[in-house]
N, C-alpha and C positions, 0 to 999 in steps of 0.2 A: 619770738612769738609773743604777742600780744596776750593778757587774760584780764577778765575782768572779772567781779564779784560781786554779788545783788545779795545786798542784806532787806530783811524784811525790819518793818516799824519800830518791833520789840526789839531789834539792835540799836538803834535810835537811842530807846529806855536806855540801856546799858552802857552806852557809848555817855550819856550824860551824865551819869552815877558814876562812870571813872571820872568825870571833869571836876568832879563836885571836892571839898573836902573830908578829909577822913574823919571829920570828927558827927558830923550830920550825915545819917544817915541818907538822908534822903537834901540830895543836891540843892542848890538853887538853879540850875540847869534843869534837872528831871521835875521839881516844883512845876517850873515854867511849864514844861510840854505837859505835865497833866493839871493845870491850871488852865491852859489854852484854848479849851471845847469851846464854842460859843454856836449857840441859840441856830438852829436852821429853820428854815421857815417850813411848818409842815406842808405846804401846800408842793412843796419841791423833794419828799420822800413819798408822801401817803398818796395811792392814787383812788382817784372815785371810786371802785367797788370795792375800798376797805374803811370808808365812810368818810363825812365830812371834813374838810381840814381848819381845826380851829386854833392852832397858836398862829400867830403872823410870824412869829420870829424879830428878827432885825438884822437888815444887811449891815447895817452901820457894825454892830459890834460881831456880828459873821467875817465882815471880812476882815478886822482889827486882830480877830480873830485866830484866821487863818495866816497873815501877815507873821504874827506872832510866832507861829507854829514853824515857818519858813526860817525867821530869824535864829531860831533855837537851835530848828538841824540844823543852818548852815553853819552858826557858832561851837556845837558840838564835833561836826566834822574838821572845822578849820582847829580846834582843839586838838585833834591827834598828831601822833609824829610825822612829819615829812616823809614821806616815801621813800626809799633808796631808788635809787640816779637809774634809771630804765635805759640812760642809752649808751651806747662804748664811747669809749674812749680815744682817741687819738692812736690810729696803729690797730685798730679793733676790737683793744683790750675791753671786758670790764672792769669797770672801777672797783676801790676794795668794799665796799657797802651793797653789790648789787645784789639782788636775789632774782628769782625768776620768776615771784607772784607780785604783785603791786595790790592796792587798793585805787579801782579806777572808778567803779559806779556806785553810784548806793539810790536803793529805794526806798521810799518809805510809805507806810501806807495809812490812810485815815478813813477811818467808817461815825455811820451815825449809830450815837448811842440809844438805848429805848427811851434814855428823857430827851432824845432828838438834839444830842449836841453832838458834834462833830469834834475827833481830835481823834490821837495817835491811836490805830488798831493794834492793840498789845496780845490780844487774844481771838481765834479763830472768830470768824467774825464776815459780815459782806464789806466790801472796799469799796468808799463812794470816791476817794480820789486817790490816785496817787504821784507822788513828784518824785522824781529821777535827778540827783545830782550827780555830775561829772567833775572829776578834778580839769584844773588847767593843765595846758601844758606837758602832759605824761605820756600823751602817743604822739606820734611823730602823726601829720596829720595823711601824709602817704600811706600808712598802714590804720588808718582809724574807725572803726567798728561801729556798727550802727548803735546805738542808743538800746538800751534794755528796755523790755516793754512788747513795744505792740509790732514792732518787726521782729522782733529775736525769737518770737515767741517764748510760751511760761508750760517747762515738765520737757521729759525727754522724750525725744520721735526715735520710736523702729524702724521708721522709713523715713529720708528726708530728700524729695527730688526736687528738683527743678525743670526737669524736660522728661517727654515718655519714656519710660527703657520696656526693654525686649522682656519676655517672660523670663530668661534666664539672668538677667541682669537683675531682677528683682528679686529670684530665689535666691540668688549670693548675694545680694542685700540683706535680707529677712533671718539666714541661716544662724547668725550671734542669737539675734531674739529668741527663734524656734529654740534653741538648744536650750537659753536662758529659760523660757515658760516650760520645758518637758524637766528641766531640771528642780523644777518646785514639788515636782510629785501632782499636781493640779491635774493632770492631761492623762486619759486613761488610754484612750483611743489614738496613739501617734502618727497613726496611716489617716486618717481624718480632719485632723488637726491640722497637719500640712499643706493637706487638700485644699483647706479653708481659707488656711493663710493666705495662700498662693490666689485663689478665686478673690479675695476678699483685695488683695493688694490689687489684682487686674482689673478690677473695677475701679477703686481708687485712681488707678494708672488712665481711666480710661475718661474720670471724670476732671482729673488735673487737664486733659489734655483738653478737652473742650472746654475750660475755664484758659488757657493758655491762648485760643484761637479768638478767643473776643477781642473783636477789632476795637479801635477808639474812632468811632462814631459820634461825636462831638459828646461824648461823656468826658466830665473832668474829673470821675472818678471810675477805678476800674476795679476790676479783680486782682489781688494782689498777693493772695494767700490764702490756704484751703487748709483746714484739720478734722481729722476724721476716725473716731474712735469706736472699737470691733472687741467683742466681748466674744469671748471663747468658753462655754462648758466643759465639765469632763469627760464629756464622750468628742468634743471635739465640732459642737456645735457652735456655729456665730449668728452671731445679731450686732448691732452698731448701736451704741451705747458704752456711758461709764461702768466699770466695774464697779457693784456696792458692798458685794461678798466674797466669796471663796473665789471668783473665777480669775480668769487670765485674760488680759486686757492688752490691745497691742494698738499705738496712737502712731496715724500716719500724717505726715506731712507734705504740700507743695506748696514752694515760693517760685512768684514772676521772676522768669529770667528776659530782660530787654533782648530782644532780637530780631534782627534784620530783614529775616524773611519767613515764608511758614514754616509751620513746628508741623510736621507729619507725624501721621496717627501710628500709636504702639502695633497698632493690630487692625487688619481688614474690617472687621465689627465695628470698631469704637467710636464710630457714626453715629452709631443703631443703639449702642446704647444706651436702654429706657433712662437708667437711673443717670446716668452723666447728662442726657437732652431737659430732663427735670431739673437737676443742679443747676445748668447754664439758664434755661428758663426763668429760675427764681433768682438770680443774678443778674437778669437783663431789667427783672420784676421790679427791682429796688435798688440799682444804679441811678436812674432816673429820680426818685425819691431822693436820695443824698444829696444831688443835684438843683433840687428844687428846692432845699430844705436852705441854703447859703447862697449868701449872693454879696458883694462886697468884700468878704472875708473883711469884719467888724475888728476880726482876732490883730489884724496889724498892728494898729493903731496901740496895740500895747505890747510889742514885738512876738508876738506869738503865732502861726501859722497853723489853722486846721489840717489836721493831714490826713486823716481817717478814719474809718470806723471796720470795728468787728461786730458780728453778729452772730449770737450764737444761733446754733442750726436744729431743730428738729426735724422727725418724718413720720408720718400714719404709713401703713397701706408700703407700696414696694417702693419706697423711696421717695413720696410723695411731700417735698422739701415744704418746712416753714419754720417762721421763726420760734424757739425753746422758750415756754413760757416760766420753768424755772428748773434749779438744775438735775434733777431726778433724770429728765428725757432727754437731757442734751446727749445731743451726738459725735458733736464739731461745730467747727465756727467757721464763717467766712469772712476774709477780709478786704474790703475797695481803700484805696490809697489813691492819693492824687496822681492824675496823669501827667501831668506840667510839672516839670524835674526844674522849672527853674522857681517855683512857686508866686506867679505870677497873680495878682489878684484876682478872685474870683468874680466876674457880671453875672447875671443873672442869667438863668439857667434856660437852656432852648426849652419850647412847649414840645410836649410830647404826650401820644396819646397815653390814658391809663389802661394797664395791663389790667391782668387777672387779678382780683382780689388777694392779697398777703394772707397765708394763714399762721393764727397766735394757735402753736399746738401746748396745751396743760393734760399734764396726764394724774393730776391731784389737785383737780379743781376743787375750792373750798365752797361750801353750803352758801356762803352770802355773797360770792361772785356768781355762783348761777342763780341766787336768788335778784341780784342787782343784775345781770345779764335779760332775766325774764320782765323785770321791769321798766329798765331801758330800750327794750326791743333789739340789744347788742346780738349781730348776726351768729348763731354759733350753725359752723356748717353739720354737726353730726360727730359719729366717734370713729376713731381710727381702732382702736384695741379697747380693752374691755376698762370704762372707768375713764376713758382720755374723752376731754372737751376741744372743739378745734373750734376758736373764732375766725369768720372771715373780716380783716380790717382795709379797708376803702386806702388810697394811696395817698389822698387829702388827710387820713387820718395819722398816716404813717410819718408822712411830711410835718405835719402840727407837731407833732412828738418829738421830732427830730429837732422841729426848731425852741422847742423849747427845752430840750436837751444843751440845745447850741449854746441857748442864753444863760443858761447856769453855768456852765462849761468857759464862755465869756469871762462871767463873774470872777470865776477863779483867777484866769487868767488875767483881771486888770489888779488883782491883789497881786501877783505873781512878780511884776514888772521891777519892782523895785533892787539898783544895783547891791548887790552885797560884796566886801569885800574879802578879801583871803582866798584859800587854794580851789574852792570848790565853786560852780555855778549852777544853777536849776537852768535844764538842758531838754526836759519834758515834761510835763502832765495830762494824764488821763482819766477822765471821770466815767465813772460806770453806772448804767440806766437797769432798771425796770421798765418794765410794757404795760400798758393798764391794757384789758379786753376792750379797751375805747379806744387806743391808738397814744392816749397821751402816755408821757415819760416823767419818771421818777427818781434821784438817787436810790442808788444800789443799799438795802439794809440787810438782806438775806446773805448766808454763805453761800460759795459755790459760782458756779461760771453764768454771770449777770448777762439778760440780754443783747444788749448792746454796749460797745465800749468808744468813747471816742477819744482821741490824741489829737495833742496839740504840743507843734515842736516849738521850742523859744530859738528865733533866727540866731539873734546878739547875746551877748552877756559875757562872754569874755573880754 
C-alpha cells in the first residue's frame, strides 16, 4: 500500500535547523527561508474597498524572491536520508531496510506578511501560495496517487462518495461518525440527531447527484468535486456551516467518478430538489466564467498546466448558493477541473449568454466596505440572516478577477520552472484569492478557507 505525508511550512523550519550545524543555532539553511520574504506589490493583496494600493512592490526582487524560497525547500528536502527501498525484492521479498511509511509529499506553505512580504507561513496565518514537492521515483507509477492538494482534498470526510447510494447505504456509511459525535457527550437528543444526519446526508446525496449529471457542453471545465459542511446542536439541530464552538460538525464529500453512461438518481424526488437544482444552477452560473477567464493556457510556455479552481461556497435563504465572502459563512466548496484528460491547450472560450448575477455573500461586512459599496454604487442585493450583506457581481466582473487571479498565478509559475536537482521535484502550486465586492481578486492574507483557490500542475520536472 502506497502512503503519503503533507507536512505543513513550519516542517520546512525544522527540517532546515537539522541541516544546519550544531554550533549556530540558527542555520544557514533556516537564515535563508526566513531572509527570503520579498516585497509583493500591494495592489495584488489589498482590494479597493480596503483603500488605495500604494507600495508598487517589485516583481524583479518578488520573484528572486520566491525562486530562492524554492531553492532552500528543495535543498532542505534533498538533505534528508534516502527513503528505505519501497519496492520487493526479487521472489517478493522485502529488503532488509524497508518499512511501510516513506516520506512521498511535502507541502509547504507561504502567506503575506502585515509589511506585505511574502515567505514561509510558520504560524496560523491565510496561505497565498503553496508548492507541493514529490520525491522521484518512490511509487511505482501504476499505483501513483494523485498529487496533495486540490484533488485529495484538506480535513477528514464522514462521508466520501462518488455515485448516489440508497438511504441504507448512507446510514452504514455515517454509523462510525454518528457513534463518534454522541460519544463526545455534545448530542443530547440521539433520536434527532440521527434524524438530521440521515436527512442532511440525503440531500447531499441528492445534490452530488445533479452535479454528477452535468453533461460537457463544450465547457472545458466542469464540476469536479463538491464539500459540504452541517453543524449539529445539542438538541440535535443542523444548519450547514463550520463549527466555531461546542458543537458537532460532520463534513461530506463527492468526487467525479468518469462514466460511461447516466448515473441514476438515489431517490424518486432528487429532480425536484430545491437545494440540489440551486447547487447545479450556480455551477452552470460560473463554469462559463472559468472558461472565459483563459484562453491559450499562457501556463505552458513554462511547463505548468491550469487545472482548476475551488470556490468556496456560501448560502442566504434555503440554500440559496453564492460564493463565501470570508470564512465565518463558509459552508463548502466547489470544485471545476479541466475536462480534457489529455491537457490540450486551451482556445478561447465559446460566447455564452450571461446568467444570473453571482452572489458575494459576507455575513461580517466591515463599516468601510458598505461605506465604499454606498459610494461606488456596488450592487448589494439585501440580507439573508440578520447582519449578512449579499453583493450581486456581473459575470464580466467575476471573469476580470479571475483573470487577473490567472496572472499572478502565471507569475509564480514562470519563477517555478527552473530544473533542480536531487530526489525531489515541485509537482504543483496553488495560489489562493480574495473576492473584492467589485469582482476583482486578491492574494489570500486572512486565515481560514480563501475564496477562491487555483492549481496549477507542473507536466515535466522529473
Amino acid at each position: 500500500m502506497n502512503h503519503k505525508i503533507a507536512f505543513l511550512s513550519f516542517c520546512t523550519l525544522a527540517l532546515c535547523t537539522a541541516c544546519g550545524n550544531d554550533s549556530d543555532p540558527r542555520s544557514s539553511d533556516e537564515t535563508a527561508l526566513l531572509s527570503a520574504p520579498g516585497p509583493v506589490p500591494e495592489s495584488w493583496y489589498r482590494l479597493p474597498e480596503d483603500g488605495p494600493a500604494r507600495n508598487p512592490g517589485s516583481l524583479d526582487t518578488l520573484g528572486r524572491s520566491f525562486e530562492q524560497i524554492l531553492d532552500s525547500q528543495a535543498e532542505a528536502l534533498n538533505a534528508l536520508p534516502p527513503s528505505p527501498a519501497p519496492f520487493l525484492e526479487a521472489g517478493g521479498k522485502h529488503p532488509p531496510d524497508w518499512v511501510p511509511w516513506r516520506l512521498a509529499l511535502f507541502s509547504a506553505d507561504l502567506g503575506i506578511t502585515s509589511n506585505g512580504l511574502l515567505g514561509p507561513l510558520v504560524f496560523d496565518g491565510g496561505r497565498a501560495v503553496q508548492a507541493v514537492w514529490e520525491r522521484k521515483d518512490t511509487v511505482p507509477s501504476a499505483e501513483k496517487a494523485e498529487p496533495i492538494g486540490f484533488r485529495a482534498g484538506k480535513g477528514k470526510s464522514d462521508l466520501m462518495i462518488s455515485q448516489p447510494l440508497s438511504k441504507e447505504q448512507l446510514a452504514r456509511r455515517l454509523e462510525p461518525s454518528i457513534r463518534a459525535a454522541l460519544a463526545t457527550k455534545k448530542i443530547r437528543n440521539e433520536s434527532l440527531f440521527r434524524k438530521n444526519v440521515l436527512s442532511s446526508a440525503e440531500k447531499f446525496n441528492n445534490m452530488a447527484w445533479q452535479l454528477s449529471t452535468m453533461k460537457k457542453t463544450g465547457m472545458r471545465f466542469e464540476p469536479s468535486g463538491f464539500r459540504l459542511e452541517f453543524v449539529f446542536g445539542a438538541e440535535g439541530e443542523v444548519s450547514p456551516g463550520i463549527a466555531v464552538g461546542g458543537e458537532v460538525s460532520l463534513r461530506f464529500d463527492w468526487a467525479r467518478r468518469e462514466s460511461s453512461g447516466s448515473v441514476p438518481p438515489p431517490s424518486p424526488g432528487a429532480a425536484l430538489d430545491p437545494a440540489a437544482q440551486k447547487l447545479a444552477a450556480f455551477a452552470r452560473g460560473v463554469a462559463p466564467d472559468i472558461d472565459a477567464a483563459i484562453a491559450g493556457d499562457p501556463f505552458l510556455k513554462y511547463g505548468f498546466k491550469f487545472d482548476g479552481v475551488r470556490i468556496a461556497l456560501g448560502a442566504i435563504g434555503e440554500f440559496e448558493f453564492g460564493i463565501a465572502k470570508a470564512s465565518t459563512q463558509v459552508i463548502g466548496s466547489i470544485e471545476f477541473s479541466r475536462s480534457d484528460a489529455g491537457g490540450a491547450p486551451l482556445s478561447a472560450a465559446p460566447a455564452t449568454e450571461p446568467g444570473e448575477d453571482v452572489l458575494l455573500i459576507d455575513t461580517s461586512p466591515a463599516p468601510e466596505h458598505l461605506r465604499y459599496a454606498g459610494r461606488t454604487g456596488a450592487l448589494v442585493a439585501g440580507s439573508g440572516n440578520s447582519g449578512t450583506v449579499v453583493y450581486k457581481l456581473k459575470h464580466e466582473k467575476i471573469q476580470r478577477g479571475l483573470k487577473k487571479a490567472l496572472s499572478m498565478g502565471s507569475f509564480f509559475a514562470s519563477h517555478a520552472t527552473a530544473p533542480r536537482k536531487g530526489r525531489w521535484w515541485l509537482s504543483e502550486l496553488s495560489a489562493e484569492y480574495s473576492l473584492s465586492l467589485t469582482g476583482e481578486a486578491g492574494l489570500a492574507t486572512l486565515g481560514g478557507l480563501a475564496e477562491i483557490e487555483l492549481t496549477f500542475a507542473h507536466l515535466e520536472g522529473k
